[in-house]
N, C-alpha and C positions, 0 to 999 in steps of 0.2 A: 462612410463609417462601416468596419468590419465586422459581422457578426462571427459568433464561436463555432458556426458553422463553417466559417471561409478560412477555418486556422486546420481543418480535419487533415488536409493533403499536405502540409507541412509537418503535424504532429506525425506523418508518418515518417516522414524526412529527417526528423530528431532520431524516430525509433530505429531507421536505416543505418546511420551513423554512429550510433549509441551500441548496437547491435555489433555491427564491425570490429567496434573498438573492445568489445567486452569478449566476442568470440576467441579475438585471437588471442586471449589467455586461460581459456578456460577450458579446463583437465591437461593443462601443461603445469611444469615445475614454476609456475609464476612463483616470484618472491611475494612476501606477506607481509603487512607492517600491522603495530597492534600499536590504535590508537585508545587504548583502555586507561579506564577512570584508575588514576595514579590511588593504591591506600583505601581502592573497595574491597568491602567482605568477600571472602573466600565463595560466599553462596551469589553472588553478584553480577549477575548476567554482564554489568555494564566494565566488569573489573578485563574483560578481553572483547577488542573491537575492532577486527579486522579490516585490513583495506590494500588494495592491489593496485598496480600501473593500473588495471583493466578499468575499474573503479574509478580514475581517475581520469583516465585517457575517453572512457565515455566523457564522463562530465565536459572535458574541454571540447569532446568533438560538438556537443549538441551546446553549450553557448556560443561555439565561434558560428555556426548557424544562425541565434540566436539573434548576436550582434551584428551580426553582417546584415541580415533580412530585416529583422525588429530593432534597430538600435535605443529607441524611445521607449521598449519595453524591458521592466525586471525583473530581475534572477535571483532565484531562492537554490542554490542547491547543497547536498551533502556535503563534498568534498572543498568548494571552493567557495562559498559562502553568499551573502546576499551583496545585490547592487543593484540600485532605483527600486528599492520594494515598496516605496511608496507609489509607484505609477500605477497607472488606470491597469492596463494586463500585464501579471508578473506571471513567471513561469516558476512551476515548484520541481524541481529534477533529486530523483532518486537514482543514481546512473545502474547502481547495483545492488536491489534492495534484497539481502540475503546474502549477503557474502560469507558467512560460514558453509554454505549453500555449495557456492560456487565454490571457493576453496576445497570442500572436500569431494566434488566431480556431481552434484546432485544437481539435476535441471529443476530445482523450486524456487529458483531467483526469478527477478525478471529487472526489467526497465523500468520506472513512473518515471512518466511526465503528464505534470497536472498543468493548465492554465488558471488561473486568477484573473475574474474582471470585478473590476473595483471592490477587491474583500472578500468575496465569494468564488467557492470549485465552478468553473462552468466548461470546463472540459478536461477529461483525464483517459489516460493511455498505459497500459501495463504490457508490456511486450516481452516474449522471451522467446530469443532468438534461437537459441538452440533445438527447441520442439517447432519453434515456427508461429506460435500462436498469437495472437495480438485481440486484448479486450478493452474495449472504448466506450464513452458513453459522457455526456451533455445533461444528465440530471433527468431529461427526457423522455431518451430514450437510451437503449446501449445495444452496441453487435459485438460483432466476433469475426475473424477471420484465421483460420488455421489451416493445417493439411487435410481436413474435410471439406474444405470450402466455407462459404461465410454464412453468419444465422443472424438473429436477434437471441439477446440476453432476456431471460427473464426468472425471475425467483420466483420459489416454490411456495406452494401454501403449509405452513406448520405453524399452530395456533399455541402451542402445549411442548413445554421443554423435555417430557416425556419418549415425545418422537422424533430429539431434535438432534441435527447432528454437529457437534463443536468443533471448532478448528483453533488454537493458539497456538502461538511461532514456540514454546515452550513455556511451562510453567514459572521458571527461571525469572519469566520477566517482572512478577508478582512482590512488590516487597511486602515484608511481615502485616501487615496492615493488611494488603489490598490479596495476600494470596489464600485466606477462609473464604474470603468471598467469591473468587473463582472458582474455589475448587466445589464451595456450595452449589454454585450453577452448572458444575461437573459431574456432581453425584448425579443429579436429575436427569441430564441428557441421555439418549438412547447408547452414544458413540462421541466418543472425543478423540482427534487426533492431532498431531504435534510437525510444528518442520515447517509450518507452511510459506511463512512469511505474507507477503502480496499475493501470491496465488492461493490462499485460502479464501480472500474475498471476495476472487474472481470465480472460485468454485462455489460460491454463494451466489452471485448475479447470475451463475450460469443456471440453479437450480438442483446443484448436485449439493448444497450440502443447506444451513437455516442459520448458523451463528459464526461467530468470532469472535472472542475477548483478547484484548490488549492491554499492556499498561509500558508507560515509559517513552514513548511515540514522539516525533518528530514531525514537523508539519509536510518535511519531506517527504514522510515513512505514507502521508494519509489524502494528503488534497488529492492526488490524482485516482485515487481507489474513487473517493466520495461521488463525482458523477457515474460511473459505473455502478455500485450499486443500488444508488437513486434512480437511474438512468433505469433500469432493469426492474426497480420496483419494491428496493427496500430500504433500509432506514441507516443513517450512519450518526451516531451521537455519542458524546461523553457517558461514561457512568452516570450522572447527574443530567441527562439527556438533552445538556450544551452543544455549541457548535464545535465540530471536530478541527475545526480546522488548523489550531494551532496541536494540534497533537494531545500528549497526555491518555489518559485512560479513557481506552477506545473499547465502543458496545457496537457491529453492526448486524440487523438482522434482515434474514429474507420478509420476513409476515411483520409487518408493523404492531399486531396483537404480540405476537411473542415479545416483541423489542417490549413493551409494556411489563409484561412479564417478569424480562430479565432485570431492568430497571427496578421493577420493586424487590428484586432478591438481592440484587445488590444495596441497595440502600436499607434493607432488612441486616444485612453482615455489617455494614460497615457502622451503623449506629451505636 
């Protein structure tokens, strides 16, 4: 029997692959398709929803891996959908989380690839190929390996939203409801910044920043973040402080008192 430790040298073998496929379009004239929600409001992040060969051409490279090595295991991904997601380990793939990112030549994309054993994150992988870096983690523990060499991940102590520093992909993603409440948690923080996508949560595991607010998420967008910042030493949960896994309005923090924090101000807005 496998544990989630004997999948570490393969997950790197998706990110190799994944990697390949996504480089050779990105800051080229790649063509763009926009799979955007037909008849959403003008203010409606989801009304434009980019997607490229590169996007795709990952995806296929990292399940024909997938199937060839694991064929008794299943595939949750973006592009090309799920198959055997009821088996014991499914893999959740983000080939190119950030494609507005990529599209406009910004290295704040990156790779997820999460594993799933029976219903739960137990191992995920954020790679971006371009800078080199790669941040991993098993709930555990979590490392890092980049052009500095390799470390351990770990989050920083911030008890108090005062000293904290925010990270969301854009306010955009907030609808009328859910965006008093973020921006309540905005006014308070030291520093909020925007764009990140999946590398805002790895600059959280790593210690460089305390929060992240999401809304609108895909289980693809989060299963493989979730070991990493666990792994490292902080909290990953719904507004309603749920399991993340199927996505939805995502709260993650480095100090598990802050995460506490955040939780009662949002459920203070949204009442």
């Amino acid at each position: 029997m496998q544990k989630e430790q004997d999948y570490v040298p393969f997950i790197h073998r998706l990110a190799d692959a994944a990697g390949a496929a996504a480089l050779a379009g990105f800051r080229t004239s790649i063509h763009v398709d926009d799979k955007g929600l037909a008849g959403a409001a003008p203010d409606d992040v989801r009304r434009y929803d980019p997607v490229t060969e590169a996007d795709r051409g990952a995806e296929r490279a990292m399940r024909a891996l997938i199937e060839e090595t694991f064929p008794d295991h299943g595939i949750v991904g973006e592009e090309y959908g799920r198959h055997q997601q009821d088996a014991e380990h499914v893999w959740v793939l983000d080939p190119i989380d950030g494609t507005r990112s990529f599209i406009a030549g910004v290295p704040l994309w990156g790779t997820l690839i999460g594993l799933m054993h029976n219903g739960r994150p137990a191992l995920g992988m954020m790679a971006q190929p371009y800078i080199g870096e790669r941040f991993f983690g098993d709930g555990e523990s979590a490392g890092y390996r980049g052009p500095h060499g390799e470390g351990t991940l770990k989050t920083r102590r911030c008890a108090d939203l005062a000293d904290a520093i925010l990270f969301t992909t854009t306010p955009a993603l907030f609808d009328r409801d859910e965006r008093p409440a973020y921006d309540a948690v905005e006014r308070k923080v030291r520093l909020a910044r925007y764009g990140t996508d999946c590398y805002g949560y790895c600059m959280l595991a790593a210690g460089q920043a305390d929060l992240v607010i999401e809304a609108g998420l895909q289980s693809y967008d989060i299963v493989a973040l979730v070991p990493i910042v666990e792994g490292a030493g902080g909290v990953v949960t719904t507004w309603t402080g749920g399991a993340p896994t199927d996505g939805g309005r995502i709260v993650a923090s480095g100090d598990p008192a802050l995460h506490e924090q955040v939780l009662r101000e949002l459920a203070i807005c949204q009442a």
